[in-house]
C-alpha positions in Angstrom: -35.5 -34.9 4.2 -33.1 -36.7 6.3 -31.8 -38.9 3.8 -31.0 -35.4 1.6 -29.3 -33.8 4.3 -27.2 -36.9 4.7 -26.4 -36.5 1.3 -25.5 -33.0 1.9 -23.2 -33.6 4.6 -21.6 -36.3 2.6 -20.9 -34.2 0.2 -19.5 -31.1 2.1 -17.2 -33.4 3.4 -15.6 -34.7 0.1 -15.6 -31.3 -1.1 -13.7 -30.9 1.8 -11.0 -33.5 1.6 -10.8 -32.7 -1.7 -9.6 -29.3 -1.1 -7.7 -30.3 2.2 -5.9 -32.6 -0.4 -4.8 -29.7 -3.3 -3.2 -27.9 -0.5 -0.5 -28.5 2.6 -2.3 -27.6 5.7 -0.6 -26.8 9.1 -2.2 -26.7 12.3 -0.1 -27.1 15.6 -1.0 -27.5 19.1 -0.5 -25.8 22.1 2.8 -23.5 23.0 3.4 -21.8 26.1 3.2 -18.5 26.9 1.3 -15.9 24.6 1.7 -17.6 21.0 -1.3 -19.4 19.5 -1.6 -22.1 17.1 -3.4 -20.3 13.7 -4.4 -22.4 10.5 -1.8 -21.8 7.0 -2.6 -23.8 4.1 0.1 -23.0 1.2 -0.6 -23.8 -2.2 2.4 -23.5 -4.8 1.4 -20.9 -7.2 3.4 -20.8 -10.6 5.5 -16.9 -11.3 2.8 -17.2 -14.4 4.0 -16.8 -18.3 4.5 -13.0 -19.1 3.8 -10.1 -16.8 8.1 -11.0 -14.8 10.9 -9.0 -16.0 13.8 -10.6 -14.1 17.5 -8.4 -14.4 20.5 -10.8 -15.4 21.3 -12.9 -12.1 18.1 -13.3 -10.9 15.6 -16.4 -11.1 12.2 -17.7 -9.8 13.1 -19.7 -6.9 9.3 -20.8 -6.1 5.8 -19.3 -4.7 3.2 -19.9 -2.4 -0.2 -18.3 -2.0 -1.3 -18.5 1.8 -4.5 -18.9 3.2 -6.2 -19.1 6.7 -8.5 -16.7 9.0 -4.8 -15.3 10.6 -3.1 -14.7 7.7 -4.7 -11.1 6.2 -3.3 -7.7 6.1 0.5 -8.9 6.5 2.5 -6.1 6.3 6.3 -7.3 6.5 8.3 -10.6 6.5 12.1 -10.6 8.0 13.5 -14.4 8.3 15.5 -16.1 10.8 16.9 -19.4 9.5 13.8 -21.0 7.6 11.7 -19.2 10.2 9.2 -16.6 8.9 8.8 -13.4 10.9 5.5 -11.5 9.8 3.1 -8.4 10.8 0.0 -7.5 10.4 -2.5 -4.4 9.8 -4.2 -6.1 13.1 -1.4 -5.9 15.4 -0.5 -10.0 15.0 3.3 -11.0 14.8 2.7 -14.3 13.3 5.6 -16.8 12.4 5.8 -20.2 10.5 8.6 -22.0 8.9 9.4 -22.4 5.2 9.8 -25.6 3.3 12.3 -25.9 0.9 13.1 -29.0 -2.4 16.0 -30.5 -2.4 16.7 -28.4 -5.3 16.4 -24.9 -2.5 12.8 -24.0 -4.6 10.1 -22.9 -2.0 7.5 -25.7 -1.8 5.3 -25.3 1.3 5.0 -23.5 4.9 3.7 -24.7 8.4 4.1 -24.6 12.3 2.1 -21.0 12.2 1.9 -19.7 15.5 0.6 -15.9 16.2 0.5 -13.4 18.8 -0.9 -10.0 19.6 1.2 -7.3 19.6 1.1 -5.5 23.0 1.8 -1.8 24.3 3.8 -0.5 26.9 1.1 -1.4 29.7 1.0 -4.9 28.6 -2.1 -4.3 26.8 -3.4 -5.8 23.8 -3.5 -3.3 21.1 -6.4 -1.6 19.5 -8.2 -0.2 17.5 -6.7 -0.4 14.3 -5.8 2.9 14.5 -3.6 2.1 17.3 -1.9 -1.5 15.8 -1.6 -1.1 12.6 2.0 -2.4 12.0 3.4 -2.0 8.8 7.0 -2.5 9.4 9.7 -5.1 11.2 13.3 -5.5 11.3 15.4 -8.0 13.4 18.3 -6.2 14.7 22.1 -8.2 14.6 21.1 -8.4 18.8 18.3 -10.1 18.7 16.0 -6.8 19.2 12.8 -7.2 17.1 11.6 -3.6 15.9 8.1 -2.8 14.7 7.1 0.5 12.8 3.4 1.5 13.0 1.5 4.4 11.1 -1.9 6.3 11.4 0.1 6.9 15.1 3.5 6.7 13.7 5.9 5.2 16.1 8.8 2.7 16.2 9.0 -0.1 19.2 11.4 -2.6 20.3 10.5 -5.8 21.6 13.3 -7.0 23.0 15.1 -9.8 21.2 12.8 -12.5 20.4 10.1 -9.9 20.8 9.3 -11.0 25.0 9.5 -7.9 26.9 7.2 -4.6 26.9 7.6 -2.3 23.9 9.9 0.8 24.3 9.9 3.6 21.9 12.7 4.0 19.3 14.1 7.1 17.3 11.7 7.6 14.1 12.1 10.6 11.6 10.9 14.0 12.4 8.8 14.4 9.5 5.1 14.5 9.3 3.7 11.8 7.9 0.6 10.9 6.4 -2.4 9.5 7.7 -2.0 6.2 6.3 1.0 6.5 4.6 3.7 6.5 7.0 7.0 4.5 7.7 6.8 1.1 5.6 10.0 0.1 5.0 12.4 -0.7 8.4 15.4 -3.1 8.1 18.6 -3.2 10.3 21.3 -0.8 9.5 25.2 -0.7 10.4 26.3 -0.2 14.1 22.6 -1.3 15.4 21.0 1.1 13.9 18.0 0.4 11.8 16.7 1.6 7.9 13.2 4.0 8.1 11.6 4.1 4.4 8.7 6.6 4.3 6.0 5.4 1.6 6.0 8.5 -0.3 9.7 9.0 0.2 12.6 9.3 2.2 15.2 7.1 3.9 16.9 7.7 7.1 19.2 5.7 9.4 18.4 5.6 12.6 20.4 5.7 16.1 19.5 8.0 18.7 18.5 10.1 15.8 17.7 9.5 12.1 19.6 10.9 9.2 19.4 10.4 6.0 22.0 8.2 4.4 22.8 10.6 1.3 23.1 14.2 0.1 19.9 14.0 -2.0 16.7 12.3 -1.1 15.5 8.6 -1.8 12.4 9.2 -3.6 10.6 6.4 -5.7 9.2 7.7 -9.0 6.7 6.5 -11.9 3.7 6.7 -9.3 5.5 3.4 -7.2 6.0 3.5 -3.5 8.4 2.4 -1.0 6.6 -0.6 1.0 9.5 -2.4 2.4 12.9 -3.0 3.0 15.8 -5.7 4.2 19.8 -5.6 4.4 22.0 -6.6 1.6 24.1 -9.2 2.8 26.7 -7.6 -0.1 26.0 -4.0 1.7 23.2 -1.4 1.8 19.3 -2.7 0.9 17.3 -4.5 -1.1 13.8 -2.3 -1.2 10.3 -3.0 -2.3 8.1 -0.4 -4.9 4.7 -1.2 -5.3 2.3 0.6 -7.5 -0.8 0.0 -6.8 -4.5 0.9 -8.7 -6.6 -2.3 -9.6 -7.9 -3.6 -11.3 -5.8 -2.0 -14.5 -2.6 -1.7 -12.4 -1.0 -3.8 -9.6 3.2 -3.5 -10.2 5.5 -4.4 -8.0 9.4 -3.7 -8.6 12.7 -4.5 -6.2 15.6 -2.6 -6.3 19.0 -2.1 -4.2 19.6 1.3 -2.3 23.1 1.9 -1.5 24.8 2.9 1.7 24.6 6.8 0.6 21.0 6.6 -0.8 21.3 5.9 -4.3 18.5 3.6 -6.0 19.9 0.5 -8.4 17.7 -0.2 -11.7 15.2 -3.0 -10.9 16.2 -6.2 -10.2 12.4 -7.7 -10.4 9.4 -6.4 -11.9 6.3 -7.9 -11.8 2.5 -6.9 -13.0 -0.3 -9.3 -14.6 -0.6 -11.6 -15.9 2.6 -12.7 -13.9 1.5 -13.7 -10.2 1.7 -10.0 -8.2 -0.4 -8.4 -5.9 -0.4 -5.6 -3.2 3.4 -6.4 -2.3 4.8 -4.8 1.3 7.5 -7.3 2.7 10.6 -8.5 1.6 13.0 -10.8 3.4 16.8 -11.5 2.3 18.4 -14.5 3.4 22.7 -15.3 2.4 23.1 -18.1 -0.1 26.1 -19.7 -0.9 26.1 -18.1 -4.5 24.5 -14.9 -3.6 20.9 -13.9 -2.3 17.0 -15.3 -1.6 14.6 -12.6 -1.9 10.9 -13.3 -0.2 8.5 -11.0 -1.5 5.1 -10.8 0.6 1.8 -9.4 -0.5 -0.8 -7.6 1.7 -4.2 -8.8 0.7 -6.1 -6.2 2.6 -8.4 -8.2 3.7 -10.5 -8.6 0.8 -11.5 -11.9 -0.7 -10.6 -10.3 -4.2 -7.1 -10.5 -3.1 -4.2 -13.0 -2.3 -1.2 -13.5 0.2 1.3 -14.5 -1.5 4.7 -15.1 -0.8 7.3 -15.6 -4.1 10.9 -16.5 -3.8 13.9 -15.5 -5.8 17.5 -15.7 -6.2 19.9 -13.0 -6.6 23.3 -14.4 -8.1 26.6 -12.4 -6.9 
């Protein structure tokens, strides 16, 4: 008996290594204040053959699929440098850095730190009902904005996202249950971009407008899940059409300053890598645009995080 469970041990542990081996793991040590170190192993994950309908000007740039007890529900990605800025259905802001080749292609992440997001009062928030942030946008001062539904609401931070949450201008329009405001992105003059999953766009200040005459309304059963600035002007958006196991789609297209919706610029459904995509990231290159695209696994071990790169030419 003891001589099997040696065995058994033995064996867990080079199954172990094994898989510790296939994969880059990151686990950092203690950091002050209310971040804590969370476990991200990153495997590369191909963009798969068929399935990826990429416009003229775009390639695959890379792709990851993420894995760790932190790392579910994540609802929205923004980056900072080759730092990753990411919410979660739970209330987490997690971050971790990106690893690039020496050809720019996205090849692994690490350093993953997370922290609960808090309300006015200081308190950790909960129940799910109550922290179930779906959108973030880093504003040109610093200001870190989250947008939450079931109680639909948009906070601020502060920059660097260190001081109490204060409430922000969000749409006056009734929103569903769970299908509120999922796209948020900075907008000129410190203002910031509202997408309404069903529909709608507004830019916000002390109150939100919408940027055109007619309404931003995505169409062939998609919905709007995310959103980031155009460093050429207006947004880069994120449709997802979602209804597994026959149909998970994802498509990316620009909306202009006065609301107008480009063709796509990516499309992607299986066999190509895609899953329940919500966050999008846009990052200046010298020849045009990186696109992240982040997928929400729900929390269900049928799913994947992933995180796919692409570059937009000028």
């Amino acid at each position: 008996m003891m001589r099997t469970a040696i065995r058994l041990v033995c064996a867990a542990a080079l199954i172990g290594a094994a898989a510790c081996a296939a994969v880059a793991t990151s686990l950092t040590g203690p950091v002050a204040g209310q971040d804590t170190p969370i476990r991200l192993e990153a495997r590369r994950v191909p963009l798969g053959i068929g399935g990826a309908t990429l416009a003229p000007g775009v390639t695959w740039a890379g792709g990851l699929v993420l894995r760790g007890p932190g790392l579910h529900g994540l609802s929205d990605l923004k980056m900072e440098g080759d730092r990753a800025w990411v919410v979660s259905d739970f209330g987490q802001l997690i971050r971790f850095t990106l690893r690039l080749d020496d050809r720019g292609r996205l090849t692994s992440a690490d350093g993953a730190l997370a922290r609960p997001l808090t309300g006015p009062d200081g308190s950790v928030l909960a129940p799910k009902a109550n922290a179930d942030s779906e959108g973030l946008a880093i504003l040109a001062d610093g200001r870190v904005l989250v947008a939450f539904e079931r109680d639909h609401r948009i906070w601020s931070y502060g920059r660097n996202a260190v001081d109490r949450p204060v409430a922000l201008a969000s749409p006056e329009t009734a929103f569903p249950d769970n299908a509120g405001m999922e796209g948020l992105a900075a907008a000129p003059d410190g203002g910031w971009l509202v997408l309404g999953e069903g529909g709608g766009a507004w830019v916000c200040h002390a109150r939100c407008v919408a940027p055109g005459t007619a309404p931003v309304m995505p169409a062939d059963g998609f919905r709007f899940t995310g959103a980031d600035v155009d460093p050429a002007g207006g947004w880069f958006v994120v449709e997802r059409y979602w209804s597994p196991p026959l149909t998970m789609a994802v498509r990316v297209r620009r909306l202009s300053a006065d609301g107008v919706l480009s063709p796509p610029l990516i499309q992607l459904r299986p066999p190509a890598s895609t899953d329940n995509f919500e966050g999008i990231a846009a990052v200046a290159t010298p020849t045009g645009t990186r696109l992240y695209l982040l997928s929400d696994d729900n929390d269900n071990p049928l799913q994947k995080t992933l995180l796919l790169a692409f570059d937009v030419s000028r």
